[in-house]
C-alpha positions in Angstrom: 31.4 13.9 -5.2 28.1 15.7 -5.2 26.3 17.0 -1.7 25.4 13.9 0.2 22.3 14.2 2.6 22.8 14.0 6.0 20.0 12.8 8.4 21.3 13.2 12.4 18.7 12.4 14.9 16.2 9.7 16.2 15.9 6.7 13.8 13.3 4.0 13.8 12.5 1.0 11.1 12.2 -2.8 11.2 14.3 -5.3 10.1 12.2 -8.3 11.8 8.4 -8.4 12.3 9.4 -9.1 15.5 10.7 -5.8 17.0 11.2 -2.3 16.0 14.8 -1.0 15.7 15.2 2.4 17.0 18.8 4.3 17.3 18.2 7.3 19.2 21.2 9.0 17.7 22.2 8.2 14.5 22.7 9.2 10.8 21.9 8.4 7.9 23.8 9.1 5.0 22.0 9.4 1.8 23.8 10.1 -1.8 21.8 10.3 -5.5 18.6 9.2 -3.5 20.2 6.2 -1.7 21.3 5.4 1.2 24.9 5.0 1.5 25.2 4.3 5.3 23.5 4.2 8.6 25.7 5.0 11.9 24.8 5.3 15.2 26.5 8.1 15.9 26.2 11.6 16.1 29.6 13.1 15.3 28.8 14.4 11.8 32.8 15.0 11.3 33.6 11.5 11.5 31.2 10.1 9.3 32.0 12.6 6.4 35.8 11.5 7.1 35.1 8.4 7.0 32.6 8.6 3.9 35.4 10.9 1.9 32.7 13.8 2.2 33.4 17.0 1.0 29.9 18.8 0.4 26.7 18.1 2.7 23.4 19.2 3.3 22.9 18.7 6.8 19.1 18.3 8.5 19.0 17.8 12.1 16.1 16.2 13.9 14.5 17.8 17.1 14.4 15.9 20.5 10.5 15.4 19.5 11.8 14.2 16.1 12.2 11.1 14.0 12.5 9.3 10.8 10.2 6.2 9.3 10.6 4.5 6.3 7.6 6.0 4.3 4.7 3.5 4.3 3.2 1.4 1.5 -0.6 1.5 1.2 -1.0 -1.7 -1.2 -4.4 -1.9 -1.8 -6.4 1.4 -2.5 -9.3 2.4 -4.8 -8.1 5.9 -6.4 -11.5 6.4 -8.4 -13.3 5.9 -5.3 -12.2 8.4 -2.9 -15.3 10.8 -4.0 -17.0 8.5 -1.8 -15.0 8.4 1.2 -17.3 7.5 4.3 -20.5 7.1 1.8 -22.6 3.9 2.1 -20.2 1.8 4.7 -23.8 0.4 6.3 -24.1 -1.5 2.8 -22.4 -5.3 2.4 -20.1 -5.5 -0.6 -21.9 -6.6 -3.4 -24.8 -3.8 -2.6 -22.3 -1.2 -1.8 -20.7 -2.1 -5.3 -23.6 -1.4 -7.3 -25.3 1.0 -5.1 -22.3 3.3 -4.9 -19.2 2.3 -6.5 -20.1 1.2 -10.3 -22.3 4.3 -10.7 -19.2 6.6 -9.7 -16.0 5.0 -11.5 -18.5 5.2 -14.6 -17.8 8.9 -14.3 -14.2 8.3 -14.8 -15.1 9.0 -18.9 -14.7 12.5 -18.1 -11.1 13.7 -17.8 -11.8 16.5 -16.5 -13.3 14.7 -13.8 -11.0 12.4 -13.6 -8.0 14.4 -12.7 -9.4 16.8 -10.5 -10.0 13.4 -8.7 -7.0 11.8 -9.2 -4.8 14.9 -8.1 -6.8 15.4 -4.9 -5.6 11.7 -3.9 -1.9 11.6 -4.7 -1.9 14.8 -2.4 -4.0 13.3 0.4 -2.5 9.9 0.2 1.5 12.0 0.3 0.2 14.1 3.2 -0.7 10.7 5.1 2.7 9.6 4.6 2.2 6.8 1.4 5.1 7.2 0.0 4.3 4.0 -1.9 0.6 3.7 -3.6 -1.2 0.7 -5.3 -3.9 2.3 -7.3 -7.3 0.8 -8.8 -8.5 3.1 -12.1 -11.5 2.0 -13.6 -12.5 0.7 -16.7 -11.5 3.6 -19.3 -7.7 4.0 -20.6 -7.8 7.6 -20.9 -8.3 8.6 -17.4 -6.1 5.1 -16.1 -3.4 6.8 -17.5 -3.6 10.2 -16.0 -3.3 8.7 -12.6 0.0 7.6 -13.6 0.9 10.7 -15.3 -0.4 12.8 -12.1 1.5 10.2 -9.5 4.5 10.5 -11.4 4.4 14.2 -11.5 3.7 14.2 -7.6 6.6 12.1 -7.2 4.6 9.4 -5.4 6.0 5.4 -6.1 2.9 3.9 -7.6 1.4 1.1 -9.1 -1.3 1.8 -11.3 -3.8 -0.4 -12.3 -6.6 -0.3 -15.5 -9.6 -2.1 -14.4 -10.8 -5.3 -16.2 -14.8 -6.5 -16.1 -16.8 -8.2 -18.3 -19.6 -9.8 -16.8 -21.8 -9.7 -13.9 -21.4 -5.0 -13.7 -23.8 -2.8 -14.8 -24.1 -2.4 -18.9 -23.4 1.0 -18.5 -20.2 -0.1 -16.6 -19.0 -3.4 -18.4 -16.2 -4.1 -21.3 -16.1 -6.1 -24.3 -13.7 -8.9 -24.1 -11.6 -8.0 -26.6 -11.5 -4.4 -26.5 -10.8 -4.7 -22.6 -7.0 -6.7 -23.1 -6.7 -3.9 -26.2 -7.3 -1.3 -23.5 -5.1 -3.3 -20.5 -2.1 -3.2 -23.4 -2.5 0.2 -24.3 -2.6 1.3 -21.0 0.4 -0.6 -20.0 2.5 0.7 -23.2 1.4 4.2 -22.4 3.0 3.7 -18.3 5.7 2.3 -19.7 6.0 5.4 -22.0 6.4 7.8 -19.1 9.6 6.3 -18.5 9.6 6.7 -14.6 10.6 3.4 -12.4 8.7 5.0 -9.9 5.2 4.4 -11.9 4.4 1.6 -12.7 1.7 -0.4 -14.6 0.0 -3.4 -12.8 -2.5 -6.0 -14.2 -6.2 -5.4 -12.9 -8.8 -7.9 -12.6 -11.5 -6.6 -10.5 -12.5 -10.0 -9.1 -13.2 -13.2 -10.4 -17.0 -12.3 -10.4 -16.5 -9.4 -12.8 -14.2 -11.2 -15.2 -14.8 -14.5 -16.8 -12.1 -17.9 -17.5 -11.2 -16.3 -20.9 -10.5 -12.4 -19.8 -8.7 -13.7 -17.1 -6.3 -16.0 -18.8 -5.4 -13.4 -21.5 -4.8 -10.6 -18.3 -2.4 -13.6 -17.6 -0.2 -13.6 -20.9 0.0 -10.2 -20.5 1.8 -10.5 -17.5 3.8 -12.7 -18.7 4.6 -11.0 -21.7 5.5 -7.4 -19.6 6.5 -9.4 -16.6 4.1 -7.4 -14.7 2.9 -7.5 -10.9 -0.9 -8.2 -10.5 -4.0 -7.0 -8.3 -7.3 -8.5 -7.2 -9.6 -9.1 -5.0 -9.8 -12.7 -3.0 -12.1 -14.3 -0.6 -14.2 -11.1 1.0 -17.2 -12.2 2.3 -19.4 -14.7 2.3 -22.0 -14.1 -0.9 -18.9 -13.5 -2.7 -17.3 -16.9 -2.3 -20.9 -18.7 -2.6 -21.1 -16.9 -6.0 -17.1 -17.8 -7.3 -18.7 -21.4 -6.9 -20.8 -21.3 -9.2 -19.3 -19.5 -11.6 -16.2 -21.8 -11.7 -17.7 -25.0 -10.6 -14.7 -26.6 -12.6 -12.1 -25.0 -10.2 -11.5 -26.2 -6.6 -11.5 -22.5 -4.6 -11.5 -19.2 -5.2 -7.5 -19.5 -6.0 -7.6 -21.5 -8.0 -9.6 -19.4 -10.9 -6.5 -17.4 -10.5 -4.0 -20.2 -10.5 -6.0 -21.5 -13.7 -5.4 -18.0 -15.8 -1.6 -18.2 -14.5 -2.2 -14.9 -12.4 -0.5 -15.7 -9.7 3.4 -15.3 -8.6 6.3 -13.5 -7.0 4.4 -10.3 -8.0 0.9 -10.9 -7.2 -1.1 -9.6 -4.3 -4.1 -10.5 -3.2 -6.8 -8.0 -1.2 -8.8 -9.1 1.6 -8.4 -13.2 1.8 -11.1 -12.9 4.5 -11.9 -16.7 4.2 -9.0 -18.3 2.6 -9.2 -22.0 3.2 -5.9 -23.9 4.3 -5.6 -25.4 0.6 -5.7 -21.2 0.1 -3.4 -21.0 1.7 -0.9 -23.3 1.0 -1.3 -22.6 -2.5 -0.7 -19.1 -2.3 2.0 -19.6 0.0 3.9 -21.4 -2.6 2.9 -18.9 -5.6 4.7 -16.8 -3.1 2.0 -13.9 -3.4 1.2 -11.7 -0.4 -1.8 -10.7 0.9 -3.5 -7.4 1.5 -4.8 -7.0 5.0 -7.6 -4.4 4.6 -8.8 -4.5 8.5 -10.8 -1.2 8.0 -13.7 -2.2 4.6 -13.3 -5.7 6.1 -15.4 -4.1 9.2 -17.4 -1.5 7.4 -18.7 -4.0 4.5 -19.5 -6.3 7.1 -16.9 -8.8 5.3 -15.1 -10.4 8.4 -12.3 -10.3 10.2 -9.0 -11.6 8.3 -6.8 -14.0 10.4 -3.7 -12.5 9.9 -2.1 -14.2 12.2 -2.9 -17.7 10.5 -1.3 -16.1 7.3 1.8 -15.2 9.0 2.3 -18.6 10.5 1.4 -20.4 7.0 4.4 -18.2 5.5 2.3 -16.0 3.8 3.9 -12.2 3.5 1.1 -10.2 4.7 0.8 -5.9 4.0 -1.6 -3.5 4.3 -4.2 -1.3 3.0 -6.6 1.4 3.2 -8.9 0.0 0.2 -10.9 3.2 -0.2 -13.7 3.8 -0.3 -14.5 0.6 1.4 -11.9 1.5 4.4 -13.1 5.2 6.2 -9.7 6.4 6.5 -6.8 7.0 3.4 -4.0 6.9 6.2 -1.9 3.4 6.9 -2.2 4.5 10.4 -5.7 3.9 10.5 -5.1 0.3 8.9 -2.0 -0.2 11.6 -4.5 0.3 14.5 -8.0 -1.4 12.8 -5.4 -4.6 12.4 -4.4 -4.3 15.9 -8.0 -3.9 17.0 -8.7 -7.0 14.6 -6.3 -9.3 15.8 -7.6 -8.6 19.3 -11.3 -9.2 18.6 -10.5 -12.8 17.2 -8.7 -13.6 20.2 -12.1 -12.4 22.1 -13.8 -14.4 19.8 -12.3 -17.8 21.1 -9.2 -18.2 18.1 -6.6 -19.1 20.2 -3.5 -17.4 18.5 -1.7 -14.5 19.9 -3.0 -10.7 18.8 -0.4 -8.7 16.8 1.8 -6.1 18.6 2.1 -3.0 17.1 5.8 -3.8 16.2 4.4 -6.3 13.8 1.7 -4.0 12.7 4.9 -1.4 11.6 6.6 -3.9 10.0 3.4 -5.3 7.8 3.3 -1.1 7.0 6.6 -0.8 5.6 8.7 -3.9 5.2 5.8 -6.0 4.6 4.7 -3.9 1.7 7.7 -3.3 0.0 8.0 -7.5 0.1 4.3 -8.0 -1.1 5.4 -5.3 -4.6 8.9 -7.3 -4.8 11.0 -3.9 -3.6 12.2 -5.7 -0.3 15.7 -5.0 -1.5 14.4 -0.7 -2.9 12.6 0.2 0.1 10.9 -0.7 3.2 13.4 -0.2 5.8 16.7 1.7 6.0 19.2 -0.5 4.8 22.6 0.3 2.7 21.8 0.5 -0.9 18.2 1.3 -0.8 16.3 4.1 -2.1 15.7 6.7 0.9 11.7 6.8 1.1 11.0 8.2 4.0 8.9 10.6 7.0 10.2 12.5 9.0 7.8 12.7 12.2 6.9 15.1 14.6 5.3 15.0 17.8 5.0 18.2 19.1 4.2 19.7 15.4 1.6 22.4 15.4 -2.0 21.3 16.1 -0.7 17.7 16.5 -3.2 15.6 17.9 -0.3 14.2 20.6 0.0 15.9 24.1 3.6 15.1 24.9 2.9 15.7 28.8 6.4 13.9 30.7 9.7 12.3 29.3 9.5 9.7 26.2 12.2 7.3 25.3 12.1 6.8 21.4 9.7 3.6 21.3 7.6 5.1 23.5 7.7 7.9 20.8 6.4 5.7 17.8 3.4 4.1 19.8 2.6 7.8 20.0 2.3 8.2 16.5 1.1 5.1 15.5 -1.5 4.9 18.0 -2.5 8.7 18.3 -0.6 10.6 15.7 -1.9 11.7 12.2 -0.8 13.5 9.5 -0.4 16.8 11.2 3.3 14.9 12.7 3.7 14.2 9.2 6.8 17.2 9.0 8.6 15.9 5.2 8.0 13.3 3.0 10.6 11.8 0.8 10.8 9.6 -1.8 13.7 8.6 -3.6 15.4 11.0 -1.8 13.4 13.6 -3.2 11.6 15.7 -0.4 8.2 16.5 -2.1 6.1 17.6 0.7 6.8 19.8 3.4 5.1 21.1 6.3 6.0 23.8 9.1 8.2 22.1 11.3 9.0 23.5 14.8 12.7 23.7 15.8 
């Protein structure tokens, strides 16, 4: 048997929305990039006896230590990260053409593109995404260099071409035809690079950027690569009063979807701001998830997502940064603007409970590995999954968290997730791979 990898320390994941799981001492066992057991224990001896180990690498965890499942960011704009922070006093649809279509028109340039696109697999690593869901843009060429740079970076990602023909810029619009020649060529090309860890996903922009007929092919060709889908849903207001009347023939905004046969098991939805109860329902039974994006919600002056109603309809409910419409690329940031979210409504007179941050971990990591159909890869550490993972540190140097008396280990993750940042971001794994590293202190 080749070296297994032994983790012995402070453990913490979810396996219920309901309450974090933390074993203070335990290992985990990982073999080939998988976990092959979980033990609260310590005695390193009796586990390999009891595993048949003969070769180990051992890494020991510090008092101030502990390991996370590595968290899924499942809605993020790649192309868009030049403009972190730039025009957030702008609704959507004049932030879109204001600022965004002018710069993911400059995605033609390669060059551009993957100085770009390398400067965001690092960042979004160092925040701890093990797991990405990228937006492109329109143009093939430069689409597929963020998979070939993800893959490289050894980041699990979902990249996405864009698709829009109608209602965009001229400068910053496709041809029908030539954009599902693109979308197929771009999806061949992923496919080509032969990693499970990238993968292709089908990209309509929104409904207001793509009309009945683009849609509807987008939708045979994820049926014909049984692909996962992206899109946007339901943002704000002048959004959903334009969907009207460009589908007057279809009931909601879900429906155009439902129409072109875009949604499913693999689907996810951004935003779903103002999702109506039929919504709802209807997506509930598609069994898609929705894409909590607390952060642009706020900025783009959008609204505030009911994520509790979701959660109560059935609907699996993740998280994401979307950049550039969110100011931060970290999950933690979308972890604490959903906390702060959930709070205002209940200020606001909705009469459900706020989220806890145990729930807020859990839409991080379990919830995103459900919403991309990996509940039984990643997400939490569980037997037989793939070992995606952080190890966190609190008293790492320059770390933003001044551990000043005695913590017990959940008092240790509200730390991080309320205070911590990437600087307690030690190692990040994916896979089993360890492809960032920082200083640790031991």
């Amino acid at each position: 048997m080749e070296s297994v990898q032994l983790f012995i320390g402070n453990l913490v994941h979810s396996t219920t929305p309901e309450q974090i799981t933390c074993i203070p001492k335990g290992i985990i066992a990982v073999y080939q990039g998988k976990i092959i057991a979980i033990e609260e224990t310590m005695d390193v001896d009796k586990v390999k006896q009891q595993l048949r180990i003969t070769e180990a690498q051992e890494l020991w965890l510090n008092e101030g230590q502990f390991l996370i499942p590595g968290f899924v960011d499942a809605h993020t704009h790649a192309s868009q990260f030049p403009n972190l922070c730039l025009g957030l006093d702008k609704p959507l649809l004049d932030w879109l053409d204001s600022y965004t279509f002018p710069l993911e028109s400059k995605y033609e340039d390669e060059v551009f593109a993957s100085k770009v696109y390398s400067a965001v697999v690092e960042r979004t690593l160092s925040v701890g995404s093990t797991t990405a869901v990228y937006f492109a843009t329109i143009h093939n060429k430069s689409s597929i260099q963020l998979a070939k740079i993800a893959s490289v970076g050894g980041q699990r990602a979902f990249v996405g071409k864009v698709n829009m023909n109608m209602n965009a810029p001229k400068y910053y619009c496709e041809d029908s035809e030539q954009s599902i020649r693109d979308t197929e060529t771009f999806i061949e090309a992923v496919l080509q690079l032969k990693d499970p860890l990238v993968q292709p996903i089908v990209t309509p922009r929104f409904a207001i950027t793509c009309d009945g007929k683009l849609l509807s092919e987008l939708g045979k060709l994820v049926q014909k690569y049984n692909l996962h889908v992206q899109t946007h849903i339901s943002e704000n207001n002048e959004e959903v009063e334009k969907i009207k009347e460009l589908f007057p023939e279809c009931k909601h905004y879900a429906d155009v979807y439902e129409k072109a046969k875009l949604l499913g098991r693999k689907t996810i939805l951004a935003h779903g701001v103002l999702l109506k109860p039929d919504e709802i329902k209807l997506i509930k039974d598609r069994e898609c998830s929705v894409i909590h994006c607390p952060s642009s919600n706020t900025f783009l002056h959008s609204g505030q997502c009911n994520v509790r109603n979701l959660l109560k309809a059935g609907v699996n409910v993740a998280l994401g940064t979307d950049i550039a419409g969110g100011s931060q690329p970290s999950i933690l940031d979308a972890i604490r603007s959903a906390l702060t979210t959930s709070i205002h409504l209940v200020f606001s007179g909705d009469n459900s409970l706020p989220l806890t941050y145990h729930e807020a971990f859990y839409l991080a990591t379990m919830g995103g590995a459900i919403a991309l159909d990996l509940e039984d890869t990643i997400g939490n550490f569980t037997v037989g999954k793939d070992f995606d993972a952080l190890l966190v540190d609190l008293n790492s140097n320059d770390s933003p968290i001044d551990v000043l008396k005695e913590l017990n280990l959940l008092e240790m993750v509200q730390k991080f997730l309320y205070l911590g940042d990437d600087r307690n971001i030690q190692q990040v794994y994916v896979k089993g791979r360890l492809i960032r590293k920082r200083q640790c202190n031991n």
